[in-house]
C-alpha positions as a Python dict, from the first residue, in 0.01 Angstrom:
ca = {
    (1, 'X'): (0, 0, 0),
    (2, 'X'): (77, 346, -65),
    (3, 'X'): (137, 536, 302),
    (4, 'X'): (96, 892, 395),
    (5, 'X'): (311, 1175, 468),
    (6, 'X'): (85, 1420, 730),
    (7, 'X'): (201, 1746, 816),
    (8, 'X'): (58, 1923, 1100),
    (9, 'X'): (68, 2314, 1079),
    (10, 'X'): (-95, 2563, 1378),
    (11, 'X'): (-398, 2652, 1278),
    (12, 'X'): (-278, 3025, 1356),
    (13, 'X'): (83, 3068, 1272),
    (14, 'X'): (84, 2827, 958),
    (15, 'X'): (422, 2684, 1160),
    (16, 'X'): (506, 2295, 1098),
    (17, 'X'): (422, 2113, 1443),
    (18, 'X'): (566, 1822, 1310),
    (19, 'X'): (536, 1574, 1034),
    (20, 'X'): (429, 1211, 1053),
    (21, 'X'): (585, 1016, 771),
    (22, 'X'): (464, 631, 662),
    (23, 'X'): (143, 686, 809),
    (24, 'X'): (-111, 366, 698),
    (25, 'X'): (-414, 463, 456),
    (26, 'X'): (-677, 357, 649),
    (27, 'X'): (-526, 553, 969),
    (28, 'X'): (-795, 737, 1183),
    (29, 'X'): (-825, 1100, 1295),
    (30, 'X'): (-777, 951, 1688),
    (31, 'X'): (-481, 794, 1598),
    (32, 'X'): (-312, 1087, 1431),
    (33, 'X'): (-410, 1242, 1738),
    (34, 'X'): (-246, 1002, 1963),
    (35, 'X'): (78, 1011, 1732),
    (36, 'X'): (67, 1385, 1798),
    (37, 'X'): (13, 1331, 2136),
    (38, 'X'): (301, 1124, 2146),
    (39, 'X'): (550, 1442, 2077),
    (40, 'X'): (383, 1686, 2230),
    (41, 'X'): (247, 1542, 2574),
    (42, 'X'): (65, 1807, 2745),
    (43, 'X'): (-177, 1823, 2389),
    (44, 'X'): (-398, 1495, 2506),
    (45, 'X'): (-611, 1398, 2214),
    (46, 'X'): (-924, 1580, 2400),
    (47, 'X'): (-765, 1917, 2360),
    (48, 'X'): (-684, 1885, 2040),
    (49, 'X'): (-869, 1975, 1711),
    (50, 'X'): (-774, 1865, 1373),
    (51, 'X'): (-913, 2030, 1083),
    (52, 'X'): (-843, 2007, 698),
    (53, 'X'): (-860, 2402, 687),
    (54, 'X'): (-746, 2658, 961),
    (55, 'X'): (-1126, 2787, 993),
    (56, 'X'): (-1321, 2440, 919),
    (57, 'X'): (-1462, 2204, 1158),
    (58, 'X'): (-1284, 1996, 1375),
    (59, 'X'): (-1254, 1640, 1210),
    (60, 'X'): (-1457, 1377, 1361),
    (61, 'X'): (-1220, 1075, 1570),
    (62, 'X'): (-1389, 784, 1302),
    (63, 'X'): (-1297, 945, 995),
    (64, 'X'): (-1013, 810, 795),
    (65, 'X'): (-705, 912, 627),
    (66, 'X'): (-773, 801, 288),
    (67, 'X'): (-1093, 905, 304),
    (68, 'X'): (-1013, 1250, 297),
    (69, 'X'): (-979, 1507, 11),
    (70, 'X'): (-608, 1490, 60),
    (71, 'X'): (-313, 1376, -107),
    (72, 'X'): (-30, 1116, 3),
    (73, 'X'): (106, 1454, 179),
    (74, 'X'): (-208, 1553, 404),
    (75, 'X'): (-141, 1888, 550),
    (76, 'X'): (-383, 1937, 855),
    (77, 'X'): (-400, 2172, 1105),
    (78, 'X'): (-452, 2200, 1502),
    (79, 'X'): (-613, 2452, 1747),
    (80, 'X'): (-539, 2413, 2142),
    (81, 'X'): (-894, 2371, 2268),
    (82, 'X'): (-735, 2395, 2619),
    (83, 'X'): (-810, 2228, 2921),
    (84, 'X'): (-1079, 1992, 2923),
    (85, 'X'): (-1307, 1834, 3147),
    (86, 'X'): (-1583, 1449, 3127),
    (87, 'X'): (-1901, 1558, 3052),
    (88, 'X'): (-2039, 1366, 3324),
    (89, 'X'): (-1817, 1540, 3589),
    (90, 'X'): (-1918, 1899, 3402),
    (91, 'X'): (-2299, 1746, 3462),
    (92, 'X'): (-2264, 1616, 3847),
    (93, 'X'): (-2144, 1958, 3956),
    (94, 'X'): (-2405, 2180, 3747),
    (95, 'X'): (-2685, 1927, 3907),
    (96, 'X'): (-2557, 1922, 4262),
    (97, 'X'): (-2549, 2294, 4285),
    (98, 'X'): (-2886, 2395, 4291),
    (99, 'X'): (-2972, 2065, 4489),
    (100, 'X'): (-2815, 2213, 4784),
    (101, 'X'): (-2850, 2608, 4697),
    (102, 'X'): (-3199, 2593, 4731),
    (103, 'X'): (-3231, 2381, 5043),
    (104, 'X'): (-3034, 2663, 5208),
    (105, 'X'): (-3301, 2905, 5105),
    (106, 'X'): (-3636, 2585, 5209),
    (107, 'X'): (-3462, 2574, 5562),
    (108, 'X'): (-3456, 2935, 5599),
    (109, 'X'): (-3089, 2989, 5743),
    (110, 'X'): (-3057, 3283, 5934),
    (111, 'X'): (-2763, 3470, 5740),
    (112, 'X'): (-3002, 3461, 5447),
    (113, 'X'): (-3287, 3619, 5587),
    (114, 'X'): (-3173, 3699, 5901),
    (115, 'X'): (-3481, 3558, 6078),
    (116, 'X'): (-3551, 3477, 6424),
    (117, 'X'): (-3710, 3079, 6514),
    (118, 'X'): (-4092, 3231, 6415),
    (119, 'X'): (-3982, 3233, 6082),
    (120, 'X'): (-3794, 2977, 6002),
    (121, 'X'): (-4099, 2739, 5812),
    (122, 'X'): (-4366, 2837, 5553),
    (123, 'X'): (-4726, 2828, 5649),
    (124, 'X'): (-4793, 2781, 5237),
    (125, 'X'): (-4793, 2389, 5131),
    (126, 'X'): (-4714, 2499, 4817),
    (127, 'X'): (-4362, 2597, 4900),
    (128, 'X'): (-4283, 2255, 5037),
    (129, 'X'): (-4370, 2136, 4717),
    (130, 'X'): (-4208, 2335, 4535),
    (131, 'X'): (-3879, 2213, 4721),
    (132, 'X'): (-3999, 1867, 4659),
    (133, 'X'): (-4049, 1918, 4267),
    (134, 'X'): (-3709, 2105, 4228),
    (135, 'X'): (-3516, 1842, 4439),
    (136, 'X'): (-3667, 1609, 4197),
    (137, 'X'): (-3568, 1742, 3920),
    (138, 'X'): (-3185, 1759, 3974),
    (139, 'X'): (-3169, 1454, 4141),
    (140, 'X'): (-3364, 1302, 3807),
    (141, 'X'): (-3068, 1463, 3604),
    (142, 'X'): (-2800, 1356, 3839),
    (143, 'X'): (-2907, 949, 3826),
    (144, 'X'): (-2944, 1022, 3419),
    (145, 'X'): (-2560, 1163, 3460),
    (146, 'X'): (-2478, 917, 3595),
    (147, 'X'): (-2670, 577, 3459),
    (148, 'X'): (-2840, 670, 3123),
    (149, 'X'): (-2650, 962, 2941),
    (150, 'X'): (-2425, 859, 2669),
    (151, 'X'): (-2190, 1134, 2522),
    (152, 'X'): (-2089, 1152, 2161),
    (153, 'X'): (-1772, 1397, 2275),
    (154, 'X'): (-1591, 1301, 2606),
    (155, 'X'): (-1474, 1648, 2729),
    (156, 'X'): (-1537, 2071, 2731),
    (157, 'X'): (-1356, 2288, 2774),
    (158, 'X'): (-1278, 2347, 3144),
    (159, 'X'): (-1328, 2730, 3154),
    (160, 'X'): (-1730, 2677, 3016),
    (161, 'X'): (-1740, 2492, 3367),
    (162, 'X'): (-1755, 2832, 3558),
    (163, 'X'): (-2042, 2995, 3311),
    (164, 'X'): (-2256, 2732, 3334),
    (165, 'X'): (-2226, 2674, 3699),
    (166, 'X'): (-2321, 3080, 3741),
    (167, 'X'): (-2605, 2991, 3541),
    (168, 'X'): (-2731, 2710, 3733),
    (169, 'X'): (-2615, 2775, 4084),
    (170, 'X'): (-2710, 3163, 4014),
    (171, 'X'): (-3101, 3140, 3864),
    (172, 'X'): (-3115, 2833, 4148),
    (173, 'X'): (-3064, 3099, 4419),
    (174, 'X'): (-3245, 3341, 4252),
    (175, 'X'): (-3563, 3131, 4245),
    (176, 'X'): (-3500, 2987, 4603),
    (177, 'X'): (-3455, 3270, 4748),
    (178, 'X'): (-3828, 3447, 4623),
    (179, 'X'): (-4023, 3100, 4638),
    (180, 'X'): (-3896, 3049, 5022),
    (181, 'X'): (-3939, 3407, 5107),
    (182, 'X'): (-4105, 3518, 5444),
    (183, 'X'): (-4353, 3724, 5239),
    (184, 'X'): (-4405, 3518, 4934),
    (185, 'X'): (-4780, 3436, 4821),
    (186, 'X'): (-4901, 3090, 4686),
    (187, 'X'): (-5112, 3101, 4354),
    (188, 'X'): (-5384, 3294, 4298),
    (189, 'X'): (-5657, 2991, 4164),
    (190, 'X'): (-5489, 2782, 4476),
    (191, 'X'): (-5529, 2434, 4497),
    (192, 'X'): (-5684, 2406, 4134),
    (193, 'X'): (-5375, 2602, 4002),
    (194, 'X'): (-5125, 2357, 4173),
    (195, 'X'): (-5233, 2030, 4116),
    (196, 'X'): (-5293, 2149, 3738),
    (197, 'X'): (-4927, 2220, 3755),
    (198, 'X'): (-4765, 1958, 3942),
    (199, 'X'): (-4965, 1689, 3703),
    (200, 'X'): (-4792, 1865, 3422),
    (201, 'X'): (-4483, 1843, 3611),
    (202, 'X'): (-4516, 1505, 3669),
    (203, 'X'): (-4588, 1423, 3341),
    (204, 'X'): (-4332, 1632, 3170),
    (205, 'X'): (-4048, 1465, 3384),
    (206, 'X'): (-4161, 1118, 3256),
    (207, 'X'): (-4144, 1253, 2930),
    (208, 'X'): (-3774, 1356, 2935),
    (209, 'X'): (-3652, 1092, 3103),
    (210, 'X'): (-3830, 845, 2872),
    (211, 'X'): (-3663, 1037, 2555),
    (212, 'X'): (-3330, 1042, 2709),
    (213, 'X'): (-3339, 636, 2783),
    (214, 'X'): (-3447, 633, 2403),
    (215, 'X'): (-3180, 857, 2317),
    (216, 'X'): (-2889, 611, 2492),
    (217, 'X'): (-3080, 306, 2360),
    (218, 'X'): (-2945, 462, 2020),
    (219, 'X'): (-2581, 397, 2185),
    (220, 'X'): (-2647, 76, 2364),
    (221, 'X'): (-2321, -84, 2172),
    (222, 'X'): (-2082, 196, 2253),
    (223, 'X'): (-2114, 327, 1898),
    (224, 'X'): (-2065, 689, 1852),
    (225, 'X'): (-2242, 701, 1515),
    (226, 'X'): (-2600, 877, 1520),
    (227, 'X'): (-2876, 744, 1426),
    (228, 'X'): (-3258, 869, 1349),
    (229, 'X'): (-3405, 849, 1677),
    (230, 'X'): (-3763, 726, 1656),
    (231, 'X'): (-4087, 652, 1863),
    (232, 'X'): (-4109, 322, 2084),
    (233, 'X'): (-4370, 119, 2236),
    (234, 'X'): (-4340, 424, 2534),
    (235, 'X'): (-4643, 681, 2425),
    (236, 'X'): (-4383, 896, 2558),
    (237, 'X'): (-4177, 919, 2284),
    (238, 'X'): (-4460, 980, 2040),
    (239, 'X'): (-4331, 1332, 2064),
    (240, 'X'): (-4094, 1198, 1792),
    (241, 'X'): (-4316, 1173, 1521),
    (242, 'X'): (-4331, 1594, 1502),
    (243, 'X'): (-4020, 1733, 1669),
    (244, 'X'): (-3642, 1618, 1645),
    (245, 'X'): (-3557, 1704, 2036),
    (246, 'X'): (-3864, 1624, 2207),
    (247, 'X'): (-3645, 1594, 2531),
    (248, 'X'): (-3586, 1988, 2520),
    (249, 'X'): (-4009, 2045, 2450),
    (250, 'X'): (-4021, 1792, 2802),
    (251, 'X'): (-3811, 2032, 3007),
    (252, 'X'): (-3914, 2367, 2870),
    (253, 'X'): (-4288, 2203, 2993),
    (254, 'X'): (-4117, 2109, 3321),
    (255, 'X'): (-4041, 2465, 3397),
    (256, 'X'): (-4365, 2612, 3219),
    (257, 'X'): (-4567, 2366, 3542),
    (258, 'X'): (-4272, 2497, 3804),
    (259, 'X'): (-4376, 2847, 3709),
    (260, 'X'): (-4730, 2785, 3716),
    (261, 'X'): (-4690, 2611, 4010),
    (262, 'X'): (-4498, 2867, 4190),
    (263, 'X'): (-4709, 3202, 4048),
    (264, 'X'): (-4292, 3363, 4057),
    (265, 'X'): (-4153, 3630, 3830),
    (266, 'X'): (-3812, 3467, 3845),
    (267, 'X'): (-3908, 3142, 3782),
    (268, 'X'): (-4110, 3278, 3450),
    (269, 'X'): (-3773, 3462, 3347),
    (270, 'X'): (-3586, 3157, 3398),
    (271, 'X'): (-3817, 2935, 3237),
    (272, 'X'): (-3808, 3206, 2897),
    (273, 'X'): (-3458, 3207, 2868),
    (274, 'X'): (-3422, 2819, 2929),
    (275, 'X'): (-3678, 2795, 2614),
    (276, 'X'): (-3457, 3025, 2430),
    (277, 'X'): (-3133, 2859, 2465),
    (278, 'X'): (-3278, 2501, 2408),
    (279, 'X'): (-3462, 2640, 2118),
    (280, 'X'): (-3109, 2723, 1951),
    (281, 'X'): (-3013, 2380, 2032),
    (282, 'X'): (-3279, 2191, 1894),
    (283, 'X'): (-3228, 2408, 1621),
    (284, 'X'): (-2853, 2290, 1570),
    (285, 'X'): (-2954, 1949, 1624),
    (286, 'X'): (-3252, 1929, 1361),
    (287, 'X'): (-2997, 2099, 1093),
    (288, 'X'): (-2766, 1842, 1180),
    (289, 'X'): (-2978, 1581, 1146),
    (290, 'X'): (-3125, 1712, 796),
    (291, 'X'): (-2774, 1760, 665),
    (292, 'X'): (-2652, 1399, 794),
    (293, 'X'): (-2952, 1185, 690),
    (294, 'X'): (-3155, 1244, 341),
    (295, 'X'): (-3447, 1027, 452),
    (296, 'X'): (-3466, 1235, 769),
    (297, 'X'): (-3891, 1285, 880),
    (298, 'X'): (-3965, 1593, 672),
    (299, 'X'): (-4264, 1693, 898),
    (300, 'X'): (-4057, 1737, 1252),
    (301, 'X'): (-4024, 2054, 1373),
    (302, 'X'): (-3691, 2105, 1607),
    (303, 'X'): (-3934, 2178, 1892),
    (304, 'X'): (-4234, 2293, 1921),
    (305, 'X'): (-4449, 2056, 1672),
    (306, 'X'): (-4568, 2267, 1322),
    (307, 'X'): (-4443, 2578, 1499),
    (308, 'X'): (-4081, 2587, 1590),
}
């Protein structure tokens, strides 16, 4: 066989990192990676990306050598993508934040309200469910962490770790901190309003976690390669049939019922800008999936079915 010559250039400077001679055809991008890693140690594979062009997209680990539209001289080039961290670890300290934020706002320490013993417990039920519903939330996301997530990239980069935890921990003390409140009020339709609410809460839980074991049943085999997800036996995942990331339509519902639930302004805010970020991911996702499969359901929406 005919081997391969690859040069790897910065992506920045243009300057020669090294060069890999008698490199086999059928080669992978992850073990051009380890050979890189090999002379340049503190680069592990995770913070490196390989791209045919200096502004392209990182190539994918699976993709082969002789696949690409290269010659027997492949020049590719690398960006630093810095430290990284597992995607699980990123995901058990975003969940386990607001678990224990907002039970120091339920208890009613005194250095947050500065409260004497009369005030330390709600005479509204509603806020002890509330606490109940929002513990179960995050404790639902850390056993999916932890026994039903499977990730198609292993790492991010470590400094996204301190925006999202400001996001979580931050809205989670935000919300806490009005919901738990000596002069909060419960809803205004009462009992009506929050049983409407925590049956949609209910159900909108199942729902997510039903799509995300249907998600990982994709991956059962450790295969990274994606697949059309589509409904199962589980009415759950019906939601398939008209949107591509029915697991995002599950937990924007989730926090529609928590706002309902609660009647509060911050929960609403939090709630809108959760829709809005999720809506830009489904969006990414349901272009990827159109541009990676031509047979791909012409009729789903990314999520919010024949809307958005």
């Amino acid at each position: 066989f005919v081997s391969y010559q690859v040069e790897i250039l910065d992506w920045q400077t243009k300057k020669q990192l090294c060069f890999l001679d008698k490199v086999e055809p059928n080669a992978t991008i992850r073990e051009i990676r380890l050979m890189f890693h090999k002379l340049y140690p503190r680069w592990y594979p995770a913070r490196q990306s390989i791209k045919l062009d200096p502004k392209g997209k990182s190539l994918r680990d699976e993709e082969i050598l002789q696949h690409l539209p290269v010659g027997t001289t492949a020049t590719l080039y690398f960006k630093d993508l810095g430290p990284q961290i597992g995607w699980t670890t990123v995901f058990l300290i975003e969940y386990t934040g607001p678990l224990f934020i907002y039970f120091l706002f339920y208890f009613r320490m005194t250095f947050v309200y500065g409260l004497d013993e009369r005030f330390t417990s709600s005479p509204h039920p509603v806020v002890n469910l509330a606490c109940i519903c929002h513990s179960f939330h995050y404790i639902k996301r850390l056993i999916e962490t932890v026994f039903v997530h499977r990730f198609s990239r292993g790492t991010m980069p470590l400094r996204k770790i301190v925006k999202n935890c400001l996001y979580y921990w931050g809205f989670a003390a935000w919300l806490a901190y009005y919901i738990n409140h000596p002069l909060y009020t419960p809803p205004s339709y009462g009992k009506k309003q929050i049983n409407f609410a925590v049956i949609m809460f209910l159900l909108c839980e199942a729902g997510n976690f039903s799509i995300h074991v249907a998600l990982s049943d994709l991956r059962r085999n450790g295969s990274k390669t994606r697949k059309i997800p589509y409904p199962t036996k589980n009415p759950f995942t019906w939601l398939f049939f008209f949107v591509s990331c029915p697991n995002y339509t599950y937990e924007v519902g989730t926090w529609i019922s928590f706002t309902i639930m609660t009647q509060c302004v911050p929960v609403g805010l939090f709630t809108l800008l959760c829709f809005i970020q999720m809506t830009i991911w489904a969006k990414d996702k349901h272009c990827t999936y159109l541009r990676e499969f031509k047979d791909y359901p012409s009729h789903r929406m990314p999520i919010i079915p024949f809307l958005l």
